[in-house]
C-alpha positions as CSV (number, residue, x, y, z in Angstrom):
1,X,-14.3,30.5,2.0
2,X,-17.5,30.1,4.7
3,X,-18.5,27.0,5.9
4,X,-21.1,26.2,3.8
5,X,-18.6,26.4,0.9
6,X,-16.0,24.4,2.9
7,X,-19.0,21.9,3.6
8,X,-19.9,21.6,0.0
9,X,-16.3,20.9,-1.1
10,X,-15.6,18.3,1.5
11,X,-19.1,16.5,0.5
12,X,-17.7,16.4,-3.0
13,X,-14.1,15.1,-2.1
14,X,-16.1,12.6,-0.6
15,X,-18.2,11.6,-3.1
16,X,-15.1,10.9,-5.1
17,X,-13.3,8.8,-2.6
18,X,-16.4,6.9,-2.6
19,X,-18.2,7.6,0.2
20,X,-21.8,7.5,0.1
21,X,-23.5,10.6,0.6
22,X,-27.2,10.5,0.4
23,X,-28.5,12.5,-2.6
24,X,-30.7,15.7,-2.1
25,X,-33.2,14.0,-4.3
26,X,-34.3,11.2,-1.9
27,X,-35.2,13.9,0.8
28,X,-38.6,13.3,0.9
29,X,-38.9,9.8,0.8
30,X,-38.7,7.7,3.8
31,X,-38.5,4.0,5.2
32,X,-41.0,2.4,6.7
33,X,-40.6,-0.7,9.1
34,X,-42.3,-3.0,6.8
35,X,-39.8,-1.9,4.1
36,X,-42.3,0.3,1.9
37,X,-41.8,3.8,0.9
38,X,-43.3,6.8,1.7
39,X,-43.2,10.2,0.1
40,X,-43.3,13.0,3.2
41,X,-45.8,15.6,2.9
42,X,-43.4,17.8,5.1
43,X,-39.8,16.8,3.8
44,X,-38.6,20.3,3.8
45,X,-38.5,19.3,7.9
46,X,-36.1,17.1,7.4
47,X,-34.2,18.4,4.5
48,X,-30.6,19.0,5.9
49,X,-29.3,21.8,7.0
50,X,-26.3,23.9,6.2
51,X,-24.8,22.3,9.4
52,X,-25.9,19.1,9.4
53,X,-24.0,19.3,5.8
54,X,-21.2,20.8,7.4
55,X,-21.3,18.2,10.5
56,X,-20.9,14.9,7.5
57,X,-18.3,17.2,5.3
58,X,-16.3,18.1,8.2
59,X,-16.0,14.7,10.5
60,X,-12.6,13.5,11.5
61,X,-11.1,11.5,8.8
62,X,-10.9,8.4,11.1
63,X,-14.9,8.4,11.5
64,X,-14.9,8.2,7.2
65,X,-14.6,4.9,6.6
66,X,-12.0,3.9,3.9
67,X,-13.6,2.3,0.8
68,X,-13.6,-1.6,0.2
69,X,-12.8,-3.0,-3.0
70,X,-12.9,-6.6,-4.1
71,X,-10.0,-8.3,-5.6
72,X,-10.3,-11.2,-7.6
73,X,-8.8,-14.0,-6.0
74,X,-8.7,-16.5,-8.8
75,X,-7.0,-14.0,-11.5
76,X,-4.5,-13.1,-9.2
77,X,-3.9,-16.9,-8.7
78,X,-3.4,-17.6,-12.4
79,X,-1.1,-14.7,-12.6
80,X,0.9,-15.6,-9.6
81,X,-0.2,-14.3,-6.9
82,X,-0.2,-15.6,-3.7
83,X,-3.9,-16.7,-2.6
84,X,-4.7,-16.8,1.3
85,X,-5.9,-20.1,2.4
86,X,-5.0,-22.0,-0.9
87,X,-3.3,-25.3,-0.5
88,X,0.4,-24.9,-0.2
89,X,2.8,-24.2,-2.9
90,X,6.4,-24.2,-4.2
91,X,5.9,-20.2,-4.3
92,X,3.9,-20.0,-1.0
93,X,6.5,-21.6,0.8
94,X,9.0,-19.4,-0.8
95,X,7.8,-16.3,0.5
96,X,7.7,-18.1,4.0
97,X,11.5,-18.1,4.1
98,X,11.6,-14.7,2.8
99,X,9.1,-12.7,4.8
100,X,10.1,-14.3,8.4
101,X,12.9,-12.3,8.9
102,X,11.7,-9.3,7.9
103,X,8.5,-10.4,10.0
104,X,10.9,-10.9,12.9
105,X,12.8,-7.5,12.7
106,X,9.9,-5.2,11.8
107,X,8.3,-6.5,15.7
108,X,11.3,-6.2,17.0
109,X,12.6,-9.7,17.5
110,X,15.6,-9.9,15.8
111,X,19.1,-9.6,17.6
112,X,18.8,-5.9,17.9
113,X,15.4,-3.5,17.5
114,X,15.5,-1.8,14.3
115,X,14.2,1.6,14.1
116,X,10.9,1.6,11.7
117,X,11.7,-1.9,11.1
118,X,7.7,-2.3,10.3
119,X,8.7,0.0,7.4
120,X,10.0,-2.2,4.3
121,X,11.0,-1.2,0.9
122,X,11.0,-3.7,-2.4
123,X,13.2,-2.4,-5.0
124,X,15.8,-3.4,-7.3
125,X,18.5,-1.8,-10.0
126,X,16.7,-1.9,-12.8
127,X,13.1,-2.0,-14.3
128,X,11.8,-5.4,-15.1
129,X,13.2,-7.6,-12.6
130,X,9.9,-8.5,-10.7
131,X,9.7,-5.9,-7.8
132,X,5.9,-5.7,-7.8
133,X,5.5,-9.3,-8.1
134,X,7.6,-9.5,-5.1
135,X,5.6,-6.9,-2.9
136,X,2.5,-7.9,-3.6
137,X,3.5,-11.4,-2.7
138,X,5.0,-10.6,0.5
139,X,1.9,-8.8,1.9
140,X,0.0,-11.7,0.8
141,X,2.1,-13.9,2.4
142,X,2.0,-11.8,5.2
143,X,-1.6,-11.1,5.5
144,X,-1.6,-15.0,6.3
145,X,-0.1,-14.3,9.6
146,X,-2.4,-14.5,12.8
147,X,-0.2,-11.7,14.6
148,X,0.2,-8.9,11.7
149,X,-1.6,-6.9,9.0
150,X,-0.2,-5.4,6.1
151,X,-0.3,-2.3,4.2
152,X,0.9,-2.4,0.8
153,X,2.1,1.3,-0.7
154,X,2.4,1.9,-4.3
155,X,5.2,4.0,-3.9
156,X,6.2,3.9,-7.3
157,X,5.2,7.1,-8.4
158,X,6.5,7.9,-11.6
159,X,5.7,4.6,-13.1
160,X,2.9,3.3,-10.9
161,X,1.7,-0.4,-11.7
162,X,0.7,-2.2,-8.5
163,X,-2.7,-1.9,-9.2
164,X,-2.8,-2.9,-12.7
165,X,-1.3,-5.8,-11.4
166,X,-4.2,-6.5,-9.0
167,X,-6.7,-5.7,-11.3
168,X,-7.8,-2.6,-10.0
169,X,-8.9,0.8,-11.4
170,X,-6.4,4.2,-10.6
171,X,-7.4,6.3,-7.6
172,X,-6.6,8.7,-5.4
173,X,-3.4,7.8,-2.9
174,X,-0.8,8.9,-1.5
175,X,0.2,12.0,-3.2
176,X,-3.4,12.9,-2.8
177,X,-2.6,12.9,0.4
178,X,0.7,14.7,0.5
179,X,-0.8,17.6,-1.9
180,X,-3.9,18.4,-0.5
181,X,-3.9,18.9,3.8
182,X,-8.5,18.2,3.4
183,X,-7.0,14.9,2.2
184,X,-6.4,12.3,5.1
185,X,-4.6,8.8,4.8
186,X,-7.7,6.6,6.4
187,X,-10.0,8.1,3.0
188,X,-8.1,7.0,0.7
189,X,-7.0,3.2,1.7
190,X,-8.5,0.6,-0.2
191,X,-9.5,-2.6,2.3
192,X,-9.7,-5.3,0.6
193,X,-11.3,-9.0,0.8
194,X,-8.1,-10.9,2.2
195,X,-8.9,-9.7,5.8
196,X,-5.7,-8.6,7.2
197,X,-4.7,-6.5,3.8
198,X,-5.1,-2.8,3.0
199,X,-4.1,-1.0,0.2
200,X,-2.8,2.5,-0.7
201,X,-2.1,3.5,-4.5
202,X,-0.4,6.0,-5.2
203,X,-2.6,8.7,-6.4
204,X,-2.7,11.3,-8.9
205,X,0.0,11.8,-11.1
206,X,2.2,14.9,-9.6
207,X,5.3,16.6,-11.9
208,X,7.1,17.2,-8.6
209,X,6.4,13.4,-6.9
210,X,10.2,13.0,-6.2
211,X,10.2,16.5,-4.2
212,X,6.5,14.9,-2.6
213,X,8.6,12.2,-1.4
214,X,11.6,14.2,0.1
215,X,9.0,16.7,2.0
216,X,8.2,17.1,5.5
217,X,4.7,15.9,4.9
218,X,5.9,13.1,3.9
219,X,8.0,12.3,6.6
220,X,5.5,12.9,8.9
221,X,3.1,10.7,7.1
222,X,5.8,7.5,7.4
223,X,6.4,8.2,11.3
224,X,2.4,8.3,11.7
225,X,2.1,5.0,9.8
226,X,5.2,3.4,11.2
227,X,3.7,3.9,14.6
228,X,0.1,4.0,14.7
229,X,-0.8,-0.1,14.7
230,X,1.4,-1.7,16.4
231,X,0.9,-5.3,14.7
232,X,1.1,-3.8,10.8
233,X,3.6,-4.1,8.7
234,X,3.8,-1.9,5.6
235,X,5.2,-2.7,2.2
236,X,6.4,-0.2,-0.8
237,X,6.8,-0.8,-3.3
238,X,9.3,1.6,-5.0
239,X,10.8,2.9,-8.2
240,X,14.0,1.2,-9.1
241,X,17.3,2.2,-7.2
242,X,19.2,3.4,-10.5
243,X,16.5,5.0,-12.6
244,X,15.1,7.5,-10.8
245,X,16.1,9.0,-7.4
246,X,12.8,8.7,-5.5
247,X,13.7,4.8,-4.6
248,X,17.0,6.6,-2.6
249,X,14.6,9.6,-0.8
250,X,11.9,6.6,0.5
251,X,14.8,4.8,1.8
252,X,16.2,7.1,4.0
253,X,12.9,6.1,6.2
254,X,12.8,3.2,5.3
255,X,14.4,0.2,8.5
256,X,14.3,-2.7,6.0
257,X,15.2,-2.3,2.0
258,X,14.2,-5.7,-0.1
259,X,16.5,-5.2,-3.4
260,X,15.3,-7.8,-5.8
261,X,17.7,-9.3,-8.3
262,X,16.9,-11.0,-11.5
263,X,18.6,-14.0,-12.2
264,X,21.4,-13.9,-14.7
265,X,19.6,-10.6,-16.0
266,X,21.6,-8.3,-13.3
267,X,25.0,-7.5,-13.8
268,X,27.3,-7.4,-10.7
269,X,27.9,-3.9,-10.9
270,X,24.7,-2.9,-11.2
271,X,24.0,-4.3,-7.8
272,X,26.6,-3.2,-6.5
273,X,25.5,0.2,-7.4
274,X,22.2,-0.1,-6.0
275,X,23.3,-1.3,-2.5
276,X,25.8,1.5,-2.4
277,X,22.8,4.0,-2.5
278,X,21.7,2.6,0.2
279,X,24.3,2.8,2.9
280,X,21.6,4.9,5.2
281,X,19.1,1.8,5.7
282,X,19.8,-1.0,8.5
283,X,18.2,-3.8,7.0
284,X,19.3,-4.9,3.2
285,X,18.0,-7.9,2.2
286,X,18.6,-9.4,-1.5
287,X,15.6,-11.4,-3.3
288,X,17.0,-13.6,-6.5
289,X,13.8,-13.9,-9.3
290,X,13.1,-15.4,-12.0
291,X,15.8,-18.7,-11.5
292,X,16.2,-21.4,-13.6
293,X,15.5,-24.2,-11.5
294,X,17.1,-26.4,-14.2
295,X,19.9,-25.1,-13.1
296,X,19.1,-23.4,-9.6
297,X,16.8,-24.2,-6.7
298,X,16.9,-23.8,-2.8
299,X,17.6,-20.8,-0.7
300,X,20.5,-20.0,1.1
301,X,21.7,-17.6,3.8
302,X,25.0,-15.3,4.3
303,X,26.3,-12.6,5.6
304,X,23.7,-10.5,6.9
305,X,21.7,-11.0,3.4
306,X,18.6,-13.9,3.0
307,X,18.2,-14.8,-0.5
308,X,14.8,-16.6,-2.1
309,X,14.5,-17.9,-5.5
310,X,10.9,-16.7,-6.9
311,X,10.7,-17.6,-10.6
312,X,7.6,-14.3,-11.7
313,X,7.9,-11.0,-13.4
């Protein structure tokens, strides 16, 4: 393939991940400092040339800035969700217990450093027992923090849902990213409008995701993210630990696993089966959900495992 063919196939990866290129049609008309427009009588001077093309297509993913996207504050409020800056809550200050130790281990001040402690997994046994909920509340709640930003991963690839639950469109993510080497991570994050927040979806449907997630790429991906901001902490949020087996792959580099547990909904032995899949990971914390505070309410702490009572789907 030349370079002008590699040049016009970067432009139009670009124009899908939403980058704006200028179009070929507005060539000949140009700015003027009072704000009017002229048409050139000599635009074919500056119509682009095959290298100037090649110089926009070609740039170093970090100088392609990744896309913004607005999430609507409000909604997500009325369905749940954690919103920065809103007057405290019941929830709010449930998720404070919850994310401070993980905040504490992923920098590194907990009793011992953890390997890729900044690298935490929320997961639990089964479908249905409020994973999402939990992850996307966590990075809220951690987006709040003056020291730390968050990246939240939809890592649940076979059965992706994070960003339904945010209201947001599909897009191109991480197995975009994993699939195609042109793609880079930077061009396909999503910032958002709660400053300290990015996301990354997970991307185009793949028949061999779980094989995507067990790759080398892939594991070079999660030692470049784990390392590459010091102050971030990333969330995934993953497909449950006894449904499918790409939950046990993305723990192996994982240094903090969040297994959530719904309340009188999971049996004993089905969490007991998840944390035994786990044996490779540090950090297991349990999260209970969805508890009848009738009957239930409080936190409490014990050996080695925090447990918070969140009461969402």
């Amino acid at each position: 393939m030349s370079l002008i063919e590699q040049a016009a196939q970067r432009l139009e990866q670009l124009r899908q991940l939403g980058v704006d290129i200028p179009d070929s049609s507005d060539e000949g008309v140009v700015q003027s400092k009072s704000g009017q427009e002229h048409t050139s009588e000599r635009s074919e001077e500056r119509r682009p040339s095959a290298k100037s093309a090649e110089h926009v297509a070609l740039q170093s993913p970090e100088m392609v800035m990744s896309r913004r996207i607005e999430l609507d504050l409000d909604v997500l409020s009325e369905a749940g969700i954690i919103r920065p800056n809103a007057p405290r809550s019941q929830l709010a200050d449930e998720y404070r217990v919850v994310k401070r130790p993980l905040i504490d281990n992923a920098m590194g001040k907990g009793a011992a450093r953890i390997k890729d402690g900044n690298l935490i997994m929320v997961t639990s046994a089964l479908p249905g027992e409020g994973k999402t909920f939990t992850a996307a509340n966590l990075a809220m709640s951690i987006a709040m923090e003056l020291d730390n930003t968050v990246m939240l991963v939809d890592a649940d690839v076979a059965r992706p849902n994070l960003l339904k639950v945010l209201g947001l469109p599909p897009t191109l993510g991480l197995l975009d990213v994993l699939v195609d080497e042109t793609i880079q991570l930077p061009q396909v994050l999503l910032r958002t409008n709660v400053e300290k927040l990015t996301i990354l979806p997970s991307g185009t449907q793949h028949p061999r995701a779980t094989e995507l997630l067990a790759s080398e790429a892939m594991a070079r991906l999660l030692e470049d993210m784990a390392s590459r901001y010091a102050d971030r902490i990333i969330i995934f949020d993953s497909p449950p630990l006894l449904v499918t087996t790409e939950a046990r792959t993305l723990a192996s580099h994982m240094g903090q696993v969040v297994i959530v547990v719904k309340a009188e909904g999971t049996t004993h032995s089905d969490v007991k089966q998840a944390l035994a899949t786990l044996e490779a990971c540090p950090i297991k914390l349990m999260l209970l959900n969805q508890v009848n505070k009738a009957t239930q309410g409080g936190y409490g702490y014990g050996y080695g495992y925090g447990y918070g009572n969140v009461n969402k789907e």
